[in-house]
N, C-alpha and C positions, 0 to 999 in steps of 0.2 A: 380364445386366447391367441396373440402374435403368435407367429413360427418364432422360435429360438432365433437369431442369427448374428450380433452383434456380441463381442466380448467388453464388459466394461470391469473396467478396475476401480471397486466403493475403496477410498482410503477412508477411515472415520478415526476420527480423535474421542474417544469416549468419555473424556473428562471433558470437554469445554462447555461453557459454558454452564447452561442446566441440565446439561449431560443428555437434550434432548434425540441426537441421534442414536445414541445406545437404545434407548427407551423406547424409540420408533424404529426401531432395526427390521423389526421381520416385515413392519408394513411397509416400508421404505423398499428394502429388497423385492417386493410384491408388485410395489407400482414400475419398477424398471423391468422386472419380469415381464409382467405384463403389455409392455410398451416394447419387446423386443428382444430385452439383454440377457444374455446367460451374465450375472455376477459373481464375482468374486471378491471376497470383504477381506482389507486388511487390515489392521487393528493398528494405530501407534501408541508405544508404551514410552516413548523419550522424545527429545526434541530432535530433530534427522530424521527422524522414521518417515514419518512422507517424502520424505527427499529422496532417502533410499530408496521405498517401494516402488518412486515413478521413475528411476532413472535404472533400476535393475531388471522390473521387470515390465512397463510400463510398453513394451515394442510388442508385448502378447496381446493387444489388446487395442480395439476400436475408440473407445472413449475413456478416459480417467478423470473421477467424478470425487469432491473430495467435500467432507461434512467438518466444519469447525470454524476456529474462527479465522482473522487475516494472520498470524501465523501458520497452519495452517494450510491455505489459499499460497500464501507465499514458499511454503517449502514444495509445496504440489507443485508447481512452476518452476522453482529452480533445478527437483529434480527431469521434469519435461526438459529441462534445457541441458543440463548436464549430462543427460542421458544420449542430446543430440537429437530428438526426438521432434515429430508434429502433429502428436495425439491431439486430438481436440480434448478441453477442461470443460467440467461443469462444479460447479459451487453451490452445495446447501448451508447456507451461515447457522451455525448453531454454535459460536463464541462469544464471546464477552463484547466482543468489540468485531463490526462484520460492516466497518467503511468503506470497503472495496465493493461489497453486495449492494449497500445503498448508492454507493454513487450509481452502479449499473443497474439500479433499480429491480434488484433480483425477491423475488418474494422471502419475506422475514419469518413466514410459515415452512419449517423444514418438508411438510409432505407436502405443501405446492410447490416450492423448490424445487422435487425433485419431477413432481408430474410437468412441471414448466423444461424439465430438462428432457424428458422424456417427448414433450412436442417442442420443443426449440429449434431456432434458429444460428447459426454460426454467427459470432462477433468478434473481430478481430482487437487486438487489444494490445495495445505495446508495453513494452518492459524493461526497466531500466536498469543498465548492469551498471555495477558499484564492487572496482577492486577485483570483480571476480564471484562477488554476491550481487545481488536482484532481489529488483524491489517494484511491484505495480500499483504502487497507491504513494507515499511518501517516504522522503527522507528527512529528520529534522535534526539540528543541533541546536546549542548555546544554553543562554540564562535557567534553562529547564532541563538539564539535565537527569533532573530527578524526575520530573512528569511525563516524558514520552514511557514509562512504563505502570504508572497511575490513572495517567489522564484518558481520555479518549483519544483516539487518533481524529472520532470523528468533530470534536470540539477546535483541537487545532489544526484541520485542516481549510477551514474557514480563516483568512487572514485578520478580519474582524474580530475573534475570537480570542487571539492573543492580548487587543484590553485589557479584558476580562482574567486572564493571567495576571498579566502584567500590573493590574490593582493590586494582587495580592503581595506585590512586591515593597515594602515601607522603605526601605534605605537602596537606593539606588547604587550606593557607594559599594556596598554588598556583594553586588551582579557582578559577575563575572562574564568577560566579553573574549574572545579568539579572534586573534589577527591573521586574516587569511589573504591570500590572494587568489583570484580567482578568472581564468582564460577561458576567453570563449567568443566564437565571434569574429575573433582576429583582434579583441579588446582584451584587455587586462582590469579587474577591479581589486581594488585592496582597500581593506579596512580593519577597524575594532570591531566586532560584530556582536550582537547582542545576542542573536539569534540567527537562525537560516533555515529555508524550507525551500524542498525538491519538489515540486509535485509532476506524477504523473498525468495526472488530470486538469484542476486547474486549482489556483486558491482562492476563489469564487464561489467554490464549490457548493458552496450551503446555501448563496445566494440562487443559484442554477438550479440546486434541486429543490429549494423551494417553490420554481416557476413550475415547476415537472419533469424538468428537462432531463436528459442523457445525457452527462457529463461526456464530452468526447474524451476518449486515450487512446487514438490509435492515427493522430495526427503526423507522429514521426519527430512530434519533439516534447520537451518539457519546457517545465519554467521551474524560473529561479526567483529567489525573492531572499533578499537577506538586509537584515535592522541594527541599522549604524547604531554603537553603544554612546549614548545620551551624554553630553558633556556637560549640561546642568539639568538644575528643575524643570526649569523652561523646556530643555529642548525634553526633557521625558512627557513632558505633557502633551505637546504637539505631537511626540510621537503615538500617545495614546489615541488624540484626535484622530489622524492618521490611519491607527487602527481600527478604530471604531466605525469609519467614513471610507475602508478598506480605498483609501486614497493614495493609488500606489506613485502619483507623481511628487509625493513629498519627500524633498531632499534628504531625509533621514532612512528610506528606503531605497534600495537598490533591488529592479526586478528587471526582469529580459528572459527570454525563450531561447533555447538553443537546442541542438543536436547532440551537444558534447560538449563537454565540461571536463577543467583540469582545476582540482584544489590543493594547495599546498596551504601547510602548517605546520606547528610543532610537534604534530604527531599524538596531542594527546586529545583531540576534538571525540567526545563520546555524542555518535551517530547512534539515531533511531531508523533500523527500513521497516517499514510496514510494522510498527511498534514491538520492534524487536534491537538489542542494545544490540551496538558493533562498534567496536575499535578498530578505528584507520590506521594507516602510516601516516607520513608525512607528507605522503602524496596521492590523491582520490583521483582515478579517473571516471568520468559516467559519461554513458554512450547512450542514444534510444536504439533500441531494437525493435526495428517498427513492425507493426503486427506479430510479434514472435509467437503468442498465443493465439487460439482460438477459442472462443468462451461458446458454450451450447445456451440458452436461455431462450 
C-alpha cells in the first residue's frame, strides 16, 4: 500500500442522482486510500454545503474531490474561489445531469472516476463569474424559462438542440422575449431576445464530442450567442433552420466571444448557471477567470 501522505477533502452529495456515491462509499474511500490519500468525507445535507465545506475548510487539504452531479461540481468551485483558494478539483459525476464531466470526458463510472483521479493529470479549466456567482459549463435564459431546470443542460447545450425545443413551441405569439442590451468588445448589441446562452466551453459542443474531442475551456474567453425573438412565421422557421444547421451567421442570431460581458435589463431575466435558477439585477456583469481551476483527471 502507498505511504499516507496527501490530505484530500471527499465532499459527496448522497442523494444525487442513483445515490451511487453513498452506495460506493467505502470502496471509493479505498481506491483513494490506496493511491495515497489520508480522506476525509463530508456529507451535504442542503444546497451551500459544498460551497461551505470548500471555502471553510478546504486550505487543510491537498486536493478537493467532489461526487455529484453539475450542481454539485459548481458549488465545489465556487467555494474554492470564495475561499480564495488553488486546491486542485476532482469530479466523480454521480447526478442526474453530469455535462461538465462529459464535456471533459471524465469516466461516467463513479469508481473509475475516482481511480482516473487517483492517476490523473492537472487541467486547467476557466470559470466564469456572474454578479458574484460562478459558473463552468453555462449560463441560459429566455423562452425556457421553465426547462433549464427539467431539461438537460446537456441537450441545450448543443445550439442545434434548441429546434428540437423550440418545435415544441405551437404559438409563437406566446414566447416571451427580454430586451437586453449587451457590451462587449467595445460594441453594444440590443435586441428582443428569445433566448440566450453563455457557454464556457463552446455551443458546438455535442458536435465536438461526438468527433472525441476535449471540448477546450481554458482558452480565457467565452462565447455568446443570443436568438432574436421571430417577428413572423417566416422568420421562426428560418430560425429553426438556423438551429438545426447550428448556422450561427444567420441574421436572426447574434454570437461573438469575449472576455467580459456587461448585460442590462429589466431586472427580471430568470438565469440558469450550470442548471441552477438565479435571479439577476438589472445589470449582469461576467468576466472569464482564466484557468481559476485545476481539474485532476
Amino acid at each position: 500500500m502507498t505511504a499516507l501522505k496527501k490530505k484530500m477533502m471527499l465532499i459527496v452529495n448522497p442523494v444525487a442522482g442513483k445515490q451511487e456515491a453513498r452506495k460506493n462509499l467505502s470502496e471509493i474511500v479505498q481506491i483513494f486510500t490506496n493511491g495515497g490519500y489520508m480522506v476525509t468525507v463530508y456529507m451535504t445535507g442542503k444546497r451551500g454545503d459544498a460551497s461551505e465545506y470548500a471555502a471553510r475548510y478546504g486550505v487543510n487539504y491537498d486536493i478537493i474531490v467532489c461526487s455529484g452531479g453539475d450542481g454539485t461540481m459548481n458549488e465545489t468551485v465556487t467555494g474554492i474561489i470564495r475561499g480564495g483558494l488553488s486546491v486542485p478539483v476532482g469530479y466523480m459525476p454521480s447526478g442526474s445531469f453530469n455535462d461538465f464531466a462529459e464535456y471533459q470526458r471524465l469516466s461516467k463510472n463513479i469508481l473509475r472516476a475516482a481511480k482516473d483521479i487517483v492517476k490523473g493529470a492537472p487541467r486547467p479549466v476557466d470559470v466564469i463569474s456572474f454578479n458574484g456567482r460562478y459558473f463552468i459549463n453555462a449560463a441560459d435564459f429566455g423562452a425556457f424559462t421553465w426547462l433549464p431546470y427539467t431539461t438537460p443542460q446537456q441537450l441545450k447545450n448543443t445550439l442545434g438542440a434548441y429546434a428540437y425545443l423550440l418545435e415544441g413551441i405551437k404559438d409563437i405569439s406566446k414566447v416571451h422575449s427580454e430586451h437586453l442590451k449587451l457590451y462587449a468588445n467595445g460594441g453594444v448589441y440590443e435586441g428582443d431576445y428569445l433566448f440566450g446562452i453563455i457557454c464556457n466551453a463552446t455551443m458546438l459542443a455535442g458536435v465536438l464530442s461526438r468527433k472525441g474531442r476535449i471540448i477546450q475551456s481554458d482558452d480565457g474567453i467565452f462565447e455568446v450567442g443570443m436568438v432574436r425573438m421571430p417577428e413572423s412565421p417566416l422568420d421562426f422557421q428560418e430560425i429553426l433552420q438556423a438551429l438545426r444547421m447550428e448556422d450561427l451567421s444567420d441574421p436572426h442570431i447574434t454570437f461573438f466571444k469575449t472576455n467580459r460581458l456587461t448585460i442590462e435589463s429589466d431586472g427580471t431575466v430568470d438565469w440558469s448557471l450550470d442548471g441552477e435558477r438565479e435571479r439577476a439585477g438589472e445589470s449582469v456583469e461576467l468576466e472569464d477567470m482564466h484557468s481559476r481551476i485545476t481539474l485532476i483527471c
